[in-house]
matplotlib code that plots the C-alpha trace (Angstrom):
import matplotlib.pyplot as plt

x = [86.8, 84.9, 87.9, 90.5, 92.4, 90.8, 92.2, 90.1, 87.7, 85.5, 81.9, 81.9, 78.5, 79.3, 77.1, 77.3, 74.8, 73.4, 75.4, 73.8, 71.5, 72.5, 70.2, 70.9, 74.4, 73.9, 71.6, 73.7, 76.6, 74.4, 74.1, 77.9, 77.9, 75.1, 77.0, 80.1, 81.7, 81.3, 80.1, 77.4, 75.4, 75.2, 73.4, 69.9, 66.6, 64.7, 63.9, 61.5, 59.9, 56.4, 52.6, 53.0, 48.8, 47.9, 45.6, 43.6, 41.0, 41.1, 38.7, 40.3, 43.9, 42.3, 41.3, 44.6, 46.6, 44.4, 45.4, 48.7, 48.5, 47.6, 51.5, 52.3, 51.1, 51.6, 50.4, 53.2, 51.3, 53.6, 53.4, 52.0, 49.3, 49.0, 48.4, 45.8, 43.7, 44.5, 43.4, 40.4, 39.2, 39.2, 37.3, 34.5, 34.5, 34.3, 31.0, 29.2, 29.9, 28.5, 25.5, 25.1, 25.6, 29.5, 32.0, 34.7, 38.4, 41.4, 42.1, 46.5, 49.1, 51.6, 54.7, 52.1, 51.0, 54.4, 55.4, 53.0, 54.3, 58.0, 56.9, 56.2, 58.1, 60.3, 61.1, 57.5, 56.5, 59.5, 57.8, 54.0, 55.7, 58.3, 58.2, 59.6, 62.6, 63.6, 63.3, 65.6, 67.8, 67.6, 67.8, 70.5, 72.5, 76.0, 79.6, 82.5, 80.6, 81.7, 85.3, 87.7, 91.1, 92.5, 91.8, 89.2, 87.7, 84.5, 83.7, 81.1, 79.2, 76.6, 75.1, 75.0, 73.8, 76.1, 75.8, 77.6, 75.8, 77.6, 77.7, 76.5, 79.6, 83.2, 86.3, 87.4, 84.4, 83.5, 86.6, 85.5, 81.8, 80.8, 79.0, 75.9, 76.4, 77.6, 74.2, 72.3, 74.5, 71.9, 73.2, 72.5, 73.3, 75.2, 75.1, 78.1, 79.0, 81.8, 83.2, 85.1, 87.2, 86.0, 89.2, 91.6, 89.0, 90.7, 88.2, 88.7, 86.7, 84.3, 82.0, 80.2, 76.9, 74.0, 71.2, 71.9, 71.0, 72.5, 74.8, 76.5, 76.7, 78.9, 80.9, 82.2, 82.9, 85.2, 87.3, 87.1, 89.4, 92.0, 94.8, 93.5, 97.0, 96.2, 93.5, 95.2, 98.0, 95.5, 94.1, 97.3, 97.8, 101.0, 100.4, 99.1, 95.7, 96.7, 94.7, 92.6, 91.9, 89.1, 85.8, 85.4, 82.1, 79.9, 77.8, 75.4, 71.5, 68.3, 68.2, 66.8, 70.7, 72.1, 69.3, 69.1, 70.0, 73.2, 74.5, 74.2, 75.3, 78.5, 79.5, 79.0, 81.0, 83.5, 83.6, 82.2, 79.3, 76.7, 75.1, 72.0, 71.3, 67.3, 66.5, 66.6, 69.7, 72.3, 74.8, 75.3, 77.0, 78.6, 82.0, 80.3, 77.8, 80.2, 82.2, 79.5, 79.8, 83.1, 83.2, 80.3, 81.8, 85.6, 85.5, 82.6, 82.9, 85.5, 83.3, 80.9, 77.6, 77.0, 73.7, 74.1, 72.3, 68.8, 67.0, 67.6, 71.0, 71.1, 69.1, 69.3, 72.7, 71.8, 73.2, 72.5, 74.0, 77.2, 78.1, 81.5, 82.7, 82.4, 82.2, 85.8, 86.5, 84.6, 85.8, 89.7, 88.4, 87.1, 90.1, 92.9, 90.8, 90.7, 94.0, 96.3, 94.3, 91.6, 94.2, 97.2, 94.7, 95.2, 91.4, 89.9, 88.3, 92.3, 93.4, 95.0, 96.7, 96.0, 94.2, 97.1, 99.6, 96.9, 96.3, 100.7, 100.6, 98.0, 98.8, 102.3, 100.7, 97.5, 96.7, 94.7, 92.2, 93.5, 91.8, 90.2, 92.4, 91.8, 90.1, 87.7, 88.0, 86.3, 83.7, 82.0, 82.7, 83.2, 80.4, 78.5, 77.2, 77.0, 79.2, 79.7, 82.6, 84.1, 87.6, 89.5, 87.7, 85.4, 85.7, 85.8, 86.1, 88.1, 90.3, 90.1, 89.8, 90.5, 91.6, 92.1, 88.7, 87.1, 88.5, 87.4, 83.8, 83.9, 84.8, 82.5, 80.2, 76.9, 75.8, 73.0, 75.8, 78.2, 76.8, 78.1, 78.3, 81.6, 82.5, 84.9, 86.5, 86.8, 90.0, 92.1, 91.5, 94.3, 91.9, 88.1, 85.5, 83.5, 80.9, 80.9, 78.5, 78.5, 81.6, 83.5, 86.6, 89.2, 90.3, 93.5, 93.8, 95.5, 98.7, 99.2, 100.0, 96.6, 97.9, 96.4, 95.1, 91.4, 89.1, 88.4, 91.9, 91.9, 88.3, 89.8, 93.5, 91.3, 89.0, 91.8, 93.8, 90.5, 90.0, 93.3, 93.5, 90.1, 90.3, 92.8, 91.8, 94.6, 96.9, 100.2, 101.3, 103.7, 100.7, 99.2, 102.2, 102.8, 99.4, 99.4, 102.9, 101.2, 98.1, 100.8, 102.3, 98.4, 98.4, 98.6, 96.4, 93.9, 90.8, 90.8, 89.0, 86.2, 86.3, 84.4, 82.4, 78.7, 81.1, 81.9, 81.3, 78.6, 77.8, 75.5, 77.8, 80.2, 78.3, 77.5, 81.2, 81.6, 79.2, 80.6, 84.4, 85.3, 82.8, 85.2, 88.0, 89.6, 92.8, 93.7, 97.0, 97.8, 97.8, 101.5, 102.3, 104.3, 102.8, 99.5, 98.7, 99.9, 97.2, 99.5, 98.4, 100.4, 98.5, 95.2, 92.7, 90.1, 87.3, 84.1, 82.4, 83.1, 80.4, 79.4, 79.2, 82.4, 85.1, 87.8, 91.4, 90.3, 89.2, 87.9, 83.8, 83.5, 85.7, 83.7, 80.2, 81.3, 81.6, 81.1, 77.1, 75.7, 72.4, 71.7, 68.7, 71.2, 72.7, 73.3, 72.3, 72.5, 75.5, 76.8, 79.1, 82.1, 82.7, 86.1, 88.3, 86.6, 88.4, 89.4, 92.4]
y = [57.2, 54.9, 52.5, 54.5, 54.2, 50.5, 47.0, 45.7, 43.1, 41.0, 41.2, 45.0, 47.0, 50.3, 53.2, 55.8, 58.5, 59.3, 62.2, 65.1, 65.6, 68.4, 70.4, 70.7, 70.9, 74.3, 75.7, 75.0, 76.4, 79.1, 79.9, 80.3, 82.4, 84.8, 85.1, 86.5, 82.5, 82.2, 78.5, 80.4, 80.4, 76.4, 76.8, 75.3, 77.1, 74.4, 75.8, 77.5, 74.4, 72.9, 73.6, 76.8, 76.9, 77.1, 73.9, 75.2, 77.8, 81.4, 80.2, 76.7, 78.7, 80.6, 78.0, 76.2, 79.6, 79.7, 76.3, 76.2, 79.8, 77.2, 76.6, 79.7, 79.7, 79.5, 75.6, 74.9, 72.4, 69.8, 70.0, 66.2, 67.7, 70.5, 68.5, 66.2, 69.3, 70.5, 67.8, 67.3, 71.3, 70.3, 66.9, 68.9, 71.2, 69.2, 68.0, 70.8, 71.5, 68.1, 68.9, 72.3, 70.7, 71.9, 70.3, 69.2, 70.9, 68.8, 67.7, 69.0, 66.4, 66.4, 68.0, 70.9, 71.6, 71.4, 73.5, 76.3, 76.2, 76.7, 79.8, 81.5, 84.3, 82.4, 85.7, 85.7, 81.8, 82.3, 84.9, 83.6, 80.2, 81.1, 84.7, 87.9, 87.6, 84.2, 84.8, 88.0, 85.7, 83.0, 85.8, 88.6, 90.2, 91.0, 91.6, 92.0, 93.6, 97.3, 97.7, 98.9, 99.8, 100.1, 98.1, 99.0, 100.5, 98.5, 96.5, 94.3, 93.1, 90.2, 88.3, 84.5, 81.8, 79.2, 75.7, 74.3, 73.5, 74.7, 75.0, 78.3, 78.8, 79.0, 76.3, 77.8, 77.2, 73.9, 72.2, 73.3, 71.6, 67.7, 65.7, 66.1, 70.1, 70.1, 68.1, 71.1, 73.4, 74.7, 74.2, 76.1, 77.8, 81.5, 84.1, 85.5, 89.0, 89.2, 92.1, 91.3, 93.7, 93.6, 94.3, 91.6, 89.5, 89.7, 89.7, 92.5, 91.4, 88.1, 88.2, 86.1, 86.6, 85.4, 87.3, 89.7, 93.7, 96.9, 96.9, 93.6, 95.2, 98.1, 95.7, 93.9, 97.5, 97.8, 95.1, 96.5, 99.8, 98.0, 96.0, 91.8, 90.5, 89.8, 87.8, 86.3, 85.2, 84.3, 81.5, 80.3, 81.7, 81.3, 84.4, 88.0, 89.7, 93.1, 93.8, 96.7, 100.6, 103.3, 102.8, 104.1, 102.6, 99.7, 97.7, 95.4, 94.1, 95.4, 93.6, 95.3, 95.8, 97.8, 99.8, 100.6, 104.2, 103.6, 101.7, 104.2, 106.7, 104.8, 104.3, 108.3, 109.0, 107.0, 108.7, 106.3, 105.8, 103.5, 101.8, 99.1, 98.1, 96.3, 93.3, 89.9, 91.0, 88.7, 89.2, 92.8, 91.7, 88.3, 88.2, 88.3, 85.9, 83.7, 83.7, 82.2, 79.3, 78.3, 78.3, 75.6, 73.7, 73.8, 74.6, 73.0, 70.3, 68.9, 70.6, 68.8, 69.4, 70.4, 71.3, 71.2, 73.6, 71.8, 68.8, 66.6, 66.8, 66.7, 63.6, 61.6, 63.1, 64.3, 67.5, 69.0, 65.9, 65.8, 69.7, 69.9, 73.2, 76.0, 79.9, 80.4, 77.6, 78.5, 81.7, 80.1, 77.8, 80.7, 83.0, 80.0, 79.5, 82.7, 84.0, 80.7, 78.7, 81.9, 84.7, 81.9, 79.9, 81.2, 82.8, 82.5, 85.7, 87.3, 85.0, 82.9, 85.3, 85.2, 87.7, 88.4, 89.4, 91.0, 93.4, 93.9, 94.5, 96.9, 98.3, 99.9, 101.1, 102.9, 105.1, 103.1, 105.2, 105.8, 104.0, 106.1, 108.2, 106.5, 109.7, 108.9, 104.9, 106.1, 108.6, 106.1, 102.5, 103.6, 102.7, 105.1, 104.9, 107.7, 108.6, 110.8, 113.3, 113.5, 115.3, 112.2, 112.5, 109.8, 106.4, 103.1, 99.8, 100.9, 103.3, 106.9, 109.5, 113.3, 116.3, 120.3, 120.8, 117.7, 119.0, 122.6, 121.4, 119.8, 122.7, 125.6, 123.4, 123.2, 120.3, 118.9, 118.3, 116.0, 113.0, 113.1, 110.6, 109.0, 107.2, 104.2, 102.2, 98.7, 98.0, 101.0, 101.7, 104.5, 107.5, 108.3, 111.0, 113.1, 115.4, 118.4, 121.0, 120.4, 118.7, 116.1, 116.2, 113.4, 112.4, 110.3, 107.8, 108.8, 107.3, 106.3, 103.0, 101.7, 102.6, 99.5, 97.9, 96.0, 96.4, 92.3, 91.7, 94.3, 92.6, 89.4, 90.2, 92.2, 89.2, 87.3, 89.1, 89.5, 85.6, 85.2, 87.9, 87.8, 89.6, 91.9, 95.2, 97.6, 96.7, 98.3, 100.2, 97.2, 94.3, 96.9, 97.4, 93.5, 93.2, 96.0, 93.8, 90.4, 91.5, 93.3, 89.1, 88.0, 89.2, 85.9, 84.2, 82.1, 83.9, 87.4, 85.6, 86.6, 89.9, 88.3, 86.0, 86.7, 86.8, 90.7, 93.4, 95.9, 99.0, 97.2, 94.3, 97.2, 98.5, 94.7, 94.0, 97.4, 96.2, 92.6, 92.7, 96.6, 97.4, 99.4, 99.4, 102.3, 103.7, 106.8, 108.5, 108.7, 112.0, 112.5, 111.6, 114.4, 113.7, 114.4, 117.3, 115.7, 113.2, 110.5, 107.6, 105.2, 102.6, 100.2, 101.5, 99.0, 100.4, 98.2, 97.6, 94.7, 92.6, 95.3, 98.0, 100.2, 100.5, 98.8, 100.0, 103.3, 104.3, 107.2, 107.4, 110.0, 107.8, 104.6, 106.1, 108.1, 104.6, 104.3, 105.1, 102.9, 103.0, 100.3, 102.5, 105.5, 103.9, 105.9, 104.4, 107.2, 107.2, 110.9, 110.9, 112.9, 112.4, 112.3, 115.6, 116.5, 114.4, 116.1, 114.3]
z = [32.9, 35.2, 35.0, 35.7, 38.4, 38.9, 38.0, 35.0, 36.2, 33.3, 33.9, 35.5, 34.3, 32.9, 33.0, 30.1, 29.9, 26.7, 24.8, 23.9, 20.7, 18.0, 18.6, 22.9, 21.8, 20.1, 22.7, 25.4, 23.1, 22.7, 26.6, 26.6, 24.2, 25.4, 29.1, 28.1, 28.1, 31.7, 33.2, 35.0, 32.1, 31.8, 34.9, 34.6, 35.7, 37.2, 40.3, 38.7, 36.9, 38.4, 38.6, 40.7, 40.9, 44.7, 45.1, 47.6, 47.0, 49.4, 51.5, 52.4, 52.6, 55.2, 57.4, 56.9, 58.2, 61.0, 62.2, 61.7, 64.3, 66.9, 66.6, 68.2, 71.3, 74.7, 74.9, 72.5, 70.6, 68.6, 65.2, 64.6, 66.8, 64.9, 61.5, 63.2, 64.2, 60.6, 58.9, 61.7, 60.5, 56.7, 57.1, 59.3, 56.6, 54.3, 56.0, 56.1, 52.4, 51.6, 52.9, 51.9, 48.0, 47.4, 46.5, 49.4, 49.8, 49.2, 52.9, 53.7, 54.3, 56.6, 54.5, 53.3, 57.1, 57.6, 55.1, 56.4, 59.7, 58.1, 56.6, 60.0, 60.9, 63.5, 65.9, 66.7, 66.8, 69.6, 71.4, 71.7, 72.3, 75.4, 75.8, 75.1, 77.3, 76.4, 72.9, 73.3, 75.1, 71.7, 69.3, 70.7, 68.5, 69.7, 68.4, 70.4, 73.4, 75.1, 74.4, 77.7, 77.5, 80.8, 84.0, 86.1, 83.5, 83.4, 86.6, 86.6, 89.9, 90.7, 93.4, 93.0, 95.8, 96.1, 95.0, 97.8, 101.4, 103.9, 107.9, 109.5, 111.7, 111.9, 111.9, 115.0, 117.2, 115.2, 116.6, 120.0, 119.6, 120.2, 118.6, 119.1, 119.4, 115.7, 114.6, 115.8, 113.6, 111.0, 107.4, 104.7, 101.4, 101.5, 98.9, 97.2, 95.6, 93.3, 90.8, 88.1, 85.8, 82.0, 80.6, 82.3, 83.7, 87.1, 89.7, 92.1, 94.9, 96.7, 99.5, 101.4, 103.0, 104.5, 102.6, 99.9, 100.6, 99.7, 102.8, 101.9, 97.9, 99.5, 101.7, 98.1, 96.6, 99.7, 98.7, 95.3, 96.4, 98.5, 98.2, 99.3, 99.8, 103.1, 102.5, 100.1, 102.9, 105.2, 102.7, 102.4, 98.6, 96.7, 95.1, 96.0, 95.5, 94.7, 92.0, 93.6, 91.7, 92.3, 90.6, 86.5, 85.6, 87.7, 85.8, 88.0, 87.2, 88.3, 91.5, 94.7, 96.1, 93.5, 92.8, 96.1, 97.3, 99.7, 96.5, 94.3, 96.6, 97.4, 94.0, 93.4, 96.5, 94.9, 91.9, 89.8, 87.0, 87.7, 84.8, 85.0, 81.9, 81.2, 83.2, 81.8, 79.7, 80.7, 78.0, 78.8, 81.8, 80.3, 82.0, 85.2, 84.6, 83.2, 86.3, 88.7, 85.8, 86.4, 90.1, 89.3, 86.9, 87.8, 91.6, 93.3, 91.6, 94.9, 97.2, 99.2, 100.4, 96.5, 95.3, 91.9, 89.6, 89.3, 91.3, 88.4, 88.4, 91.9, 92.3, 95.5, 96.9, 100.2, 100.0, 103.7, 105.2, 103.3, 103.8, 106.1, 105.0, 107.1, 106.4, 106.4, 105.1, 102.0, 101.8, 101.8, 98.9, 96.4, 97.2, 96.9, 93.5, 92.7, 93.0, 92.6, 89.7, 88.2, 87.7, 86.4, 84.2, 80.7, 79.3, 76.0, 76.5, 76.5, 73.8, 75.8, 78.3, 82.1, 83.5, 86.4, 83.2, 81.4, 84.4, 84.7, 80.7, 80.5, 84.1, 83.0, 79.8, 81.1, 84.6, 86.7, 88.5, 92.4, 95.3, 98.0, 100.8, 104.2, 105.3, 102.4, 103.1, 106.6, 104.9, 102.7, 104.4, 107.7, 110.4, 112.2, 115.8, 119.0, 121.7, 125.0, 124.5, 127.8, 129.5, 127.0, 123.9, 122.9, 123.1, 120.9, 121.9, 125.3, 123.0, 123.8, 120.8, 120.9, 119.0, 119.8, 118.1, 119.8, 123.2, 121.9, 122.0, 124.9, 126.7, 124.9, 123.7, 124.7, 127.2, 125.1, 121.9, 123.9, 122.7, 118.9, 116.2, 115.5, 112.0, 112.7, 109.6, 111.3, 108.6, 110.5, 114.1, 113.5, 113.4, 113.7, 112.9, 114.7, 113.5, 115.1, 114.2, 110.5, 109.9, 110.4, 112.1, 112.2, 115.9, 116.5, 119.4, 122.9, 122.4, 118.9, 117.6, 116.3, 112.5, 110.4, 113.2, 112.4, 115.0, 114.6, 115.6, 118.4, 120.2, 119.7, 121.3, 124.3, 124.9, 125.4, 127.6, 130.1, 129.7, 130.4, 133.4, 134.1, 137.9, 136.7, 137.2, 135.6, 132.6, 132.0, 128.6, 128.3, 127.7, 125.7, 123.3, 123.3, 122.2, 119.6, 118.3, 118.5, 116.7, 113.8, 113.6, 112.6, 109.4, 108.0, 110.8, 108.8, 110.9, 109.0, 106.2, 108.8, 107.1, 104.1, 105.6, 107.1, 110.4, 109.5, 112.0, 112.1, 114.0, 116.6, 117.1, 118.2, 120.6, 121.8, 122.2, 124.7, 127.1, 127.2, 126.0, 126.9, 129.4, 131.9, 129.9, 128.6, 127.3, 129.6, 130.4, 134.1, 136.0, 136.6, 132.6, 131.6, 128.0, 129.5, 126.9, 124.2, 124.7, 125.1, 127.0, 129.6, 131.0, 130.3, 133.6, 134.3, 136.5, 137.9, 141.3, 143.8, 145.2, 148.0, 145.3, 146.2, 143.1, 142.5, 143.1, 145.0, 141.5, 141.5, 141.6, 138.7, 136.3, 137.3, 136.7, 133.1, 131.7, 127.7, 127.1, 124.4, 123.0, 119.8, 118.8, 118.2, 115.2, 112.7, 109.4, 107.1, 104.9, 104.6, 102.4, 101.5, 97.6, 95.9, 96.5, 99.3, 101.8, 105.9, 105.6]

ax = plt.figure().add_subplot(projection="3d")
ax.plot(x, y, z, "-o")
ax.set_aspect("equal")
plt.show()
């Protein structure tokens, strides 16, 4: 049997082993025969062979338990230091028996130390060695995860600071800078917040930010209830961003801006369930956590001004001195990422579909949950601040609001309740709120045509027009509707990616921009209009003083000194908030 298969050779050993006496012959026959003629019962039992007498007394099997403990602890001991100080116990031992007349232990090797420290209960040598949480981390037991069937279903959201340096301004005013202004440019690292939908693994919205809070967690569940396909253009994305729905269930961490109240409140407004499962359990939010590891590994990777994800893998690459991506330009990067290469890429997770078809699939087949009305857009994300109400309405950033109920109050009202607060959604200039009494009543601008205007895009086109006409002191309805249609064409302008960067307006910043950009501007309609009463407005009315303190234009004196009273410590920061189904339209 040896040979077979081989060419013969003279002089090749072969090995035979000795055949089987008579008598082993029969007992193994025997075996057979007792188990039914099944092979199992040829199998030998010598596992259980051996001098199975422990070799050490109680006493000395004490001491040896106690020093193998030293294992599990905190110092995390090796274990060839754990046999020296094993064997050093014994041999002290040992000593003291000598001289007290008995007889000495046997002193442990290494394989029975080691032996003893094998028999440990390895869950808990874990946990006095590295911790509870890191040994939940080593030993978590998981299956498939929570199941979700629609999209939207489960959203997940993190915050994450970015491995990549970057410069704290944007590409528009970095081209206008010199040399030596663009040294002083602080660099720095931004935070991002992202949401990603657990059953497509489409990621529904990305922010950028300088510092994380509550405020800037709300700002990402905006983006998470509207359509991004303009920000997608903007970036100069070959495909859309239009994966957007209302909220189901919001799954973040512990940290201080989701636990927060305004979060939790937003995400309630919104009609959604907001669940924080125990800190230091990563895996119960694994999609989203595994996200911030592929914009690491795949998409930083070409940035530069990387940081890398320790200082040893970071070495001596000078990190602050290589960054030469601004704010905007980072914010293109992750959302070209996102939505050309992320969503098209095919995913493990979906066995091997992309998460842009996985979100069309299961789209058709399942109700997604709706977005929020724009009157409820303006409820929950709008931004509150106070205004005078006065013979036009109130008014925002030069653009005069009213209503019958506003002009109502105005009328009947009492003096000390003309100064109201007003809710402005800075992604719709088309209509504001006013809380009158105890409600909130929409108001519409004199004139119209502010439908899906941003107030970003509005500042900017004003600002220009006054650099551009700088001692002009009235504009006609024309420049205004030629700036309403110019600011329409800028949806795909590169610079609304402000909108996710740290660039993004606030409710002071508003008030700000009045006294320096709209300070006697306003949107009025002219005496002789014969649209007067429908509150329809004709002209642009600038009103200020000249050098020797008379007004402009023969304006007249009441206009000039009603101008738009601001006060930044009359911000409202309070969020309240109309929840779902109980929209004003």
């Amino acid at each position: 049997m040896q040979k077979e298969g081989k060419k013969k050779r003279a002089g090749t050993d072969l090995n035979f082993k000795e055949e089987p006496s008579p008598r082993t012959l029969l007992r193994w026959f025997w075996s057979y025969e007792r188990s039914g003629y099944r092979a199992i019962g040829l199998q030998e039992n010598y596992s259980n062979s051996g001098n199975r007498t422990p070799r050490f007394p109680p006493e000395a099997m004490a001491l040896l338990t106690r020093c193998v403990q030293g294992y599990a602890t905190r110092r995390r001991k090796t274990k060839k230091r754990i046999i020296e100080d094993t064997q050093a116990a014994f041999e002290e031992m040992n000593s003291r028996r000598l001289a007290e007349g008995m007889r000495p232990w046997p002193v442990p090797g290494a394989s029975t130390v080691r032996r003893a420290i094998g028999k440990l209960d390895k869950f808990y040598v874990a946990c006095q060695r590295y911790g509870l949480d890191a040994t939940r981390k080593k030993f978590a037991v998981f299956e498939n995860g929570v199941s979700s069937l629609y999209p939207a279903e489960r959203i997940e959201i993190d915050e994450c600071e970015i491995d990549v340096m970057t410069l704290a301004t944007n590409s528009f005013i970095w081209h206008l800078l010199s040399e030596e202004e663009r040294k002083r440019v602080p660099r720095g690292r931004r935070w991002m917040y992202v949401a990603i939908c657990a059953t497509t693994r489409c990621i529904l919205a990305l922010h950028i930010c300088k510092a994380t809070s509550a405020a800037e967690a709300v700002k990402c569940l905006a983006l998470v209830t509207r359509d991004k396909s303009d920000l997608a253009r903007a970036a100069g994305a070959q495909c859309s961003w239009h994966q957007h729905a209302g909220l189901s269930a919001v799954v973040t961490d512990q940290g201080s801006a989701f636990i927060a109240f305004i979060f939790a409140q937003t995400v309630a407004a919104l009609g959604g369930d907001h669940d924080a499962p125990a800190a230091a359990t990563p895996w119960l939010r694994a999609f989203i956590e595994r996200v911030f590891g592929t914009f690491n590994t795949d998409l930083f990777q070409e940035a530069n001004g990387r940081t890398f994800s320790n200082p040893f893998e970071r070495g001596d690459f000078d990190s602050k001195g290589s960054a030469t991506l601004t704010d905007d330009q980072l914010a293109k990067m992750l959302i070209r990422y996102v939505v050309d290469v992320y969503h098209n890429r095919p995913h493990e997770g979906l066995q091997g579909e992309a998460p842009s078809d996985a979100w069309e699939r299961l789209g058709t087949k399942y109700p997604i949950v709706p977005p929020p009305l724009p009157a409820e857009r303006r409820a929950i994300f709008g931004l509150r601040t106070r205004r005078n109400v006065r013979g036009n309405g109130v008014v925002v950033c030069g653009v005069s609001y009213n209503s019958p109920q506003l002009q109502n109050h105005f009328i009947h009202g009492p003096d000390n309740e003309q100064h109201v607060q007003v809710r402005v959604n800075p992604e719709d200039m088309g209509a504001i709120d006013v809380l009158l009494g105890q409600e909130w009543v929409r108001c519409l601008p004199n004139g119209g045509g502010f439908e899906g205007i941003r107030l970003e895009l509005w500042i900017n086109k004003v600002r220009e027009i006054r650099q551009r006409n700088h001692d002009l002191a009235q504009m006609k309805r024309h420049i205004v509707r030629a700036a309403l249609e110019d600011i329409r064409a800028m949806n795909e302008e590169p610079w609304r990616l402000l909108s996710v960067t740290p660039f993004a307006l606030s409710a002071k910043q508003i008030n700000q921009v009045e006294r320096s950009v709209f300070m006697g501007l306003e949107l009025e309609p002219l005496a002789d209009d014969p649209a007067r009463s429908e509150l329809t407005a004709t002209t642009f009315q600038v009103t200020g003083r000249s050098e020797s303190g008379e007004l402009e234009n023969g304006t007249d004196a009441t206009v000039g000194l009603t101008a738009v009273t601001v006060c930044d410590d009359e911000i409202i920061p309070e969020n309240d908030l109309v929840f779902r189904g109980r929209g004003d339209g």
